[in-house]
C-alpha positions as CSV (number, residue, x, y, z in Angstrom):
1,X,-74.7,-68.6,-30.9
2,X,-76.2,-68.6,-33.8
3,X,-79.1,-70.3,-36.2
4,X,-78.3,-72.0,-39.5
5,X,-81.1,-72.8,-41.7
6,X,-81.0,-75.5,-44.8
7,X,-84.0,-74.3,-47.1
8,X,-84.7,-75.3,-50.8
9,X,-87.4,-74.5,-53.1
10,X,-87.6,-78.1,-54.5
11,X,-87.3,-81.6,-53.4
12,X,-83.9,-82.1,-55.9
13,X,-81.3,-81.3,-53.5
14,X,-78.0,-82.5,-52.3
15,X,-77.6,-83.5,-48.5
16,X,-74.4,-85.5,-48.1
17,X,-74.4,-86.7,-45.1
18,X,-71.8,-89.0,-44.8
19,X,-69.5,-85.8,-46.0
20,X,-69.6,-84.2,-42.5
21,X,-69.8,-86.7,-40.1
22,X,-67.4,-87.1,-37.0
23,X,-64.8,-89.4,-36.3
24,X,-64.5,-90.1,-32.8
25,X,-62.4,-92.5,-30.2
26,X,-63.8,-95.6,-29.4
27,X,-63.7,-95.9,-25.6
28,X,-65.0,-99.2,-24.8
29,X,-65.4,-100.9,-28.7
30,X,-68.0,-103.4,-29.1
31,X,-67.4,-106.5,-31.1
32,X,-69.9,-109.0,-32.4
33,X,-68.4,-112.6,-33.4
34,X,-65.1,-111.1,-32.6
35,X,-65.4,-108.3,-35.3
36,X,-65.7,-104.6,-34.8
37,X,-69.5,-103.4,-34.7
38,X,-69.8,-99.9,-36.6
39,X,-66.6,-98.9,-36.0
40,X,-63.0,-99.2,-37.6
41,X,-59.9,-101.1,-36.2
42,X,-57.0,-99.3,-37.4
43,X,-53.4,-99.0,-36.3
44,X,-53.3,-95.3,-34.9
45,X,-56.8,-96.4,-32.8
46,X,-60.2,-97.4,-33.2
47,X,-62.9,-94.8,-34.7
48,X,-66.3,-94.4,-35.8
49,X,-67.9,-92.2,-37.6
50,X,-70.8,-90.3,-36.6
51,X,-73.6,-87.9,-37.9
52,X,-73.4,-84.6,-36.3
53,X,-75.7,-83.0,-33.8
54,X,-78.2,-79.8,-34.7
55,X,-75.7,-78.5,-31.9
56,X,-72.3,-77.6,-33.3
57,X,-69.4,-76.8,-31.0
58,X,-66.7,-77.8,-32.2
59,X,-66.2,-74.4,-34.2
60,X,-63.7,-71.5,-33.4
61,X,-63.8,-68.4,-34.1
62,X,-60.8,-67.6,-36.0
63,X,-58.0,-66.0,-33.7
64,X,-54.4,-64.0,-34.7
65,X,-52.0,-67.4,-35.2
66,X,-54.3,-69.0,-38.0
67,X,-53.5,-68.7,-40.6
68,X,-57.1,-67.8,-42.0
69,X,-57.0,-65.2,-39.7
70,X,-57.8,-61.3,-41.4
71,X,-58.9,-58.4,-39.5
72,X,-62.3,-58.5,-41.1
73,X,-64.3,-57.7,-38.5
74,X,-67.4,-60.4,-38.7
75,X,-65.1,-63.4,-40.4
76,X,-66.4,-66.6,-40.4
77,X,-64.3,-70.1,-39.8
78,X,-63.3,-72.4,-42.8
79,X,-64.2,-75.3,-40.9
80,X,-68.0,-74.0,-40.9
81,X,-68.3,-73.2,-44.5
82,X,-66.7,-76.5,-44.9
83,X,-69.6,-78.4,-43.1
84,X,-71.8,-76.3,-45.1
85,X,-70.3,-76.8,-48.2
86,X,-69.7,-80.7,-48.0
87,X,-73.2,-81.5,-46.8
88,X,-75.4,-79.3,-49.6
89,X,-73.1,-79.5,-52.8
90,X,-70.6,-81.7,-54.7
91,X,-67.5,-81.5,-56.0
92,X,-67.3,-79.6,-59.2
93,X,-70.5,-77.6,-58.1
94,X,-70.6,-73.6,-58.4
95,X,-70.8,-72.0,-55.0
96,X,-72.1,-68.3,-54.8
97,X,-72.0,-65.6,-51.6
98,X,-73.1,-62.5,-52.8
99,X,-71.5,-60.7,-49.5
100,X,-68.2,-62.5,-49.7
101,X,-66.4,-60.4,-46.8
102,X,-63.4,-61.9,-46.1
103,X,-63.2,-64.8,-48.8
104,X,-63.9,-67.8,-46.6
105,X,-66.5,-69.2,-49.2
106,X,-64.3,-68.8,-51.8
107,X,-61.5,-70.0,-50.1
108,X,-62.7,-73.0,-48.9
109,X,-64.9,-73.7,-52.4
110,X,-61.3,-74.1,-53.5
111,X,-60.1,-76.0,-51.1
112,X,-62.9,-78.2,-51.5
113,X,-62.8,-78.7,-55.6
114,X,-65.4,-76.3,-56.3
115,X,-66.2,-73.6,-58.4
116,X,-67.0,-70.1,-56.7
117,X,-68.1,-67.2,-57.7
118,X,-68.6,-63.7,-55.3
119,X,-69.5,-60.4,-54.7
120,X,-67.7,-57.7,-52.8
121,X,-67.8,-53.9,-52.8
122,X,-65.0,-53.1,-50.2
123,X,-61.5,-52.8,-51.7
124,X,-59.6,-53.4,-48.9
125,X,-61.7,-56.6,-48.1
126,X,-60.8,-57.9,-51.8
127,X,-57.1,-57.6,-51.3
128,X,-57.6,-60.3,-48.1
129,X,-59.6,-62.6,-50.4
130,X,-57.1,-62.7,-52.8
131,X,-54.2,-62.8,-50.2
132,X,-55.9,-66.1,-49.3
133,X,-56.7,-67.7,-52.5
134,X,-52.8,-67.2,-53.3
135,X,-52.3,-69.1,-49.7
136,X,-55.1,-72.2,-50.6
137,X,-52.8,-72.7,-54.0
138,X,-50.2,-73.9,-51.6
139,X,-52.2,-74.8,-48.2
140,X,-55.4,-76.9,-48.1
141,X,-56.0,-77.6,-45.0
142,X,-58.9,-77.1,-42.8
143,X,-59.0,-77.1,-39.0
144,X,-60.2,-80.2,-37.8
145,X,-60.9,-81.6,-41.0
146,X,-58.1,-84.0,-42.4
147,X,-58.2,-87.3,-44.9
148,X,-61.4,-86.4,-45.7
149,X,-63.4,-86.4,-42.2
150,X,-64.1,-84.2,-39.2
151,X,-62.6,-85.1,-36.5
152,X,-63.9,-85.0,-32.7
153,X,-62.5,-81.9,-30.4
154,X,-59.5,-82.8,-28.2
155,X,-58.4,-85.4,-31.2
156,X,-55.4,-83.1,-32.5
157,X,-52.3,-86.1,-31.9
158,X,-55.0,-88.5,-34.1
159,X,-55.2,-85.1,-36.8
160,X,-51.4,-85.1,-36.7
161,X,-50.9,-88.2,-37.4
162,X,-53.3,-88.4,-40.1
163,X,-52.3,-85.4,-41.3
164,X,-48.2,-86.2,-41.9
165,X,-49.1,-89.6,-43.5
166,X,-51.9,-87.6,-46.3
167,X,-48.8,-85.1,-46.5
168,X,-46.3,-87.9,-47.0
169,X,-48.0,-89.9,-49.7
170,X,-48.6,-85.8,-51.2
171,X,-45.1,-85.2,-51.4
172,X,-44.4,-88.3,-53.2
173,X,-46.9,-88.0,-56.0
174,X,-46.0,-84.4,-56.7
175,X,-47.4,-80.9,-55.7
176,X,-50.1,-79.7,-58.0
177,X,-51.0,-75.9,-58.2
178,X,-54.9,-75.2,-59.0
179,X,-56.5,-73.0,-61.8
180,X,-55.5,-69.4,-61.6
181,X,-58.1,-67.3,-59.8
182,X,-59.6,-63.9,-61.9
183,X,-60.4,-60.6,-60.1
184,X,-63.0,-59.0,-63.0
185,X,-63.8,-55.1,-61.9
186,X,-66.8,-53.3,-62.6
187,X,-67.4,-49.7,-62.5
188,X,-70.5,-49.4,-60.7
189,X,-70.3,-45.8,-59.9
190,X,-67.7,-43.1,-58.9
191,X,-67.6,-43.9,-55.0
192,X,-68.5,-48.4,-55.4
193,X,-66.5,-51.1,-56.9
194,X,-68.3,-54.3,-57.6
195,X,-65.7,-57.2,-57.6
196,X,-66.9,-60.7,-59.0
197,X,-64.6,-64.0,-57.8
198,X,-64.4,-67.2,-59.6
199,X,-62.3,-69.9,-60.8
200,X,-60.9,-69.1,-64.6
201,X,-62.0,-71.7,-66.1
202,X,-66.0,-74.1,-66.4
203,X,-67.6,-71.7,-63.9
C-alpha cells in the first residue's frame, strides 16, 4: 500500500472531480415523485455516480496478459495515472515525469488528450515506452475506465457492454491516428543517455 499526496504551491489549481468518480449499480433505487433520485435510469441498468474514497482498491497491479504489461520491474497501472491525471489537469495540458520508467505517464497522457513530456536514462526502458506509445495510436483503452467514467470492481459485463457500443459508434465515424511521437537524444556523457518524450507538435 501506498501514500498519494496532492500538493500545490498556490491556490490556482485544477481538481476535477467529477472526472474520476465511480459508477456503480444501483441495488435498491430510490425514486422521489416517481423519478430517479441521483441516479440514472438507463437501458443496460441503473447507475450512479460517485466521488471516490481516500482508499483506492480498485487498482491492479499490472500482470503478463495486459496488454500494458512490460518487465519493468516497479511499473505502475494506467488506470492509476489515469485517476491522477483526470482529477489535477485538463485536456490539452502538458504532463511531465521526470523518471518516466516504463512510459505509463506518457502513455496514458496520450490516451487522455494531453501533451507529455519525460525523462529517462535507461535504453532498454525507452524502447518499452515507445513500444507502447506505437500501441495507444491504435488502443485507448484503460482498465476499468470506459465512455468516460470509472466503473465499480466486479462491473466488467456493464464495461463490455459499454465498451462495444463506444467501439461501434468509433468504427462508424472513422479511425483517427494521433500526432507522431519524437524520441530527441542527448549526449550526456560517454556511459548516460538522457531521452526527452513528447508529443510533436504545441508541447
Amino acid at each position: 500500500m501506498e501514500d498519494i499526496w496532492f500538493a500545490t504551491n498556490s491556490d490556482n489549481f485544477t481538481f476535477n472531480l467529477d472526472a474520476v468518480k465511480i459508477r456503480k449499480k444501483i441495488v435498491a433505487p430510490y425514486r422521489v415523485d416517481g423519478k430517479p433520485k441521483d441516479w440514472t435510469e438507463s437501458q443496460n441498468g441503473n447507475y450512479r455516480d460517485t466521488c471516490p474514497s481516500n482508499f483506492w482498491d480498485d487498482i491492479s497491479i499490472p500482470f503478463w496478459s495486459m496488454p500494458e504489461n512490460t518487465a519493468h520491474p516497479t511499473q505502475k497501472p494506467e488506470k492509476l495515472i489515469a485517476k491522477i491525471m483526470l482529477a489535477s489537469s485538463s485536456k490539452g495540458d502538458v504532463i511531465f515525469d521526470p523518471f518516466l520508467g516504463s512510459g505509463t505517464t506518457s502513455v496514458v497522457a496520450k490516451k487522455l488528450h494531453r501533451h507529455f513530456l519525460g525523462v529517462e536514462i535507461e535504453p532498454q526502458y525507452c524502447v518499452w515506452i515507445e513500444q507502447r506509445l506505437a500501441m495507444a495510436e491504435d488502443d485507448s483503452q484503460i482498465q476499468g475506465y470506459v465512455d468516460g467514467v470509472f466503473w465499480e470492481r466486479n462491473s466488467l459485463t456493464e464495461q463490455k457492454s459499454k465498451s462495444n457500443s463506444s467501439f461501434s459508434s468509433h468504427a462508424k465515424r472513422g479511425r483517427k491516428r494521433t500526432k507522431n511521437v519524437e524520441v530527441a537524444e542527448i549526449k550526456v556523457d560517454e556511459e548516460r543517455t538522457l531521452f526527452d518524450f513528447g508529443e510533436s507538435e504545441n508541447v
